[in-house]
C-alpha angles and dihedrals in degrees: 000000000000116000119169104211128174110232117203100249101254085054093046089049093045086043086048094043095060099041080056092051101043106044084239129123119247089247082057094056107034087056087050097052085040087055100040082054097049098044085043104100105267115270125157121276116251099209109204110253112248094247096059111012101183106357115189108144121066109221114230119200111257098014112128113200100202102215115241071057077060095048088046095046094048092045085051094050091044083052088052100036077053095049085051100057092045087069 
């Protein structure tokens, strides 16, 4: 069944990551992460507040993340968050 659907970016990039990193298309991998969801026991959903979707990184005063740092960081989180959802 065909749906056309607008992801936030980082979504989109974390839906595209994955795709990269597991040969699979992005249609592939969004219907994996909807059906590990819906087969997960049922708990409220925390939706991120508007001022900080998806906060990992504390920011430190004077600390200057240069931003291919940033790029690293966050593949390294989208490799941790898929390893993650293979268990």
């Amino acid at each position: 069944m065909r749906l056309t659907i607008s992801l936030d970016e980082d979504l989109y990039g974390f839906v595209k990551s994955l795709s990269r990193s597991e040969d699979l298309s992005m249609s592939q991998v969004v219907n994996t992460l909807l059906r590990r969801v819906a087969e997960a026991p049922a708990s409220p959903i925390q939706v991120p507040s508007a001022a900080a979707p998806w906060a990992t990184f504390e920011a430190r005063k004077g600390v200057i993340v240069h931003p291919d740092e940033a790029q690293r960081l966050e593949a390294e989180e989208d490799e941790a968050r898929l390893e993650a959802f293979k268990k």
